[in-house]
C-alpha positions in Angstrom: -54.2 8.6 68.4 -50.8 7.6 68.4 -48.7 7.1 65.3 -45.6 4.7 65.1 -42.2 5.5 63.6 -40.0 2.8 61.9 -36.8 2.5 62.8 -34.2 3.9 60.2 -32.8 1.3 58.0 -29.0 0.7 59.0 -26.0 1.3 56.5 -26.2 -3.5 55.7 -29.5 -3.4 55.5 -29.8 -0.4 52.9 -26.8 -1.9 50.5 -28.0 -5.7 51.0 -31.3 -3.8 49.4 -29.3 -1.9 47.0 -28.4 -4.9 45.5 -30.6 -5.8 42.2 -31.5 -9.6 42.4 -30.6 -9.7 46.1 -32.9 -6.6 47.0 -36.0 -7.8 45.0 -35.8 -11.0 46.7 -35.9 -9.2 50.3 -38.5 -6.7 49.4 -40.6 -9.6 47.7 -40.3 -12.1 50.8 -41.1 -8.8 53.4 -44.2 -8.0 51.2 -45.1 -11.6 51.1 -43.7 -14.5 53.7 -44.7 -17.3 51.5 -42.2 -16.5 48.9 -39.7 -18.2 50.6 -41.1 -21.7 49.9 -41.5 -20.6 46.1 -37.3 -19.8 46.8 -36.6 -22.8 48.6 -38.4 -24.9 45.3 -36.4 -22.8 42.5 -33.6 -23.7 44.3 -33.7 -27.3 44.4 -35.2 -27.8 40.7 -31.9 -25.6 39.7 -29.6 -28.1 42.1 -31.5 -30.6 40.7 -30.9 -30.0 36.9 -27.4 -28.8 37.6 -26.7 -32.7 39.1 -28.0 -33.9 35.7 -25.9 -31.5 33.1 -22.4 -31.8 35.2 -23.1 -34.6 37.7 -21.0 -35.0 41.0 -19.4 -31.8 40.4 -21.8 -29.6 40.5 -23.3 -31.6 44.1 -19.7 -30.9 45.3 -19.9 -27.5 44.9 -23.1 -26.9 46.2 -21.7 -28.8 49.6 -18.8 -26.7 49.9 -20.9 -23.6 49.3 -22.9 -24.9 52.0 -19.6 -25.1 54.5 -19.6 -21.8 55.8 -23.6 -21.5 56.1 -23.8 -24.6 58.5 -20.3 -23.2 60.8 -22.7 -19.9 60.8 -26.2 -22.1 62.5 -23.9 -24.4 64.4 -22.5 -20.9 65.9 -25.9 -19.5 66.5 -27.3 -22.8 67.8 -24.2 -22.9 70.2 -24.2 -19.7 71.7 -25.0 -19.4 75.3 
């Protein structure tokens, strides 16, 4: 019988977790993979009704949130 050890957790990963709203959302999505589409749909419907109280504003925003999370994947993609 063998019996496998997790890894320990390193010093991100434990105060990413540490966080309140942040840390629920990991645990919830490692318990459960298909909470991410449920994320992905809260999202938009808030995007969504944020377009409709401020207008072009609040898309602006979102797209310049958005900025550094695209340079991030286009890096990733890129690498060698």
């Amino acid at each position: 019988m063998t019996t496998a050890t997790l890894p320990a957790p390193n010093l991100f990963s434990r105060i990413v977790r540490a966080i309140p709203v942040v840390g629920g959302l990991i645990r919830a999505v490692e318990r459960e993979v298909d909470t991410i589409y449920y994320l992905l749909v809260i999202a938009v419907t808030a995007l969504v009704l944020a377009i409709q109280t401020w207008g072009l504003p609040a898309l602006v925003l979102t797209a310049v949130a958005m900025v550094p999370v695209m340079f991030v994947i286009l890096i990733i993609l890129a690498r060698p």
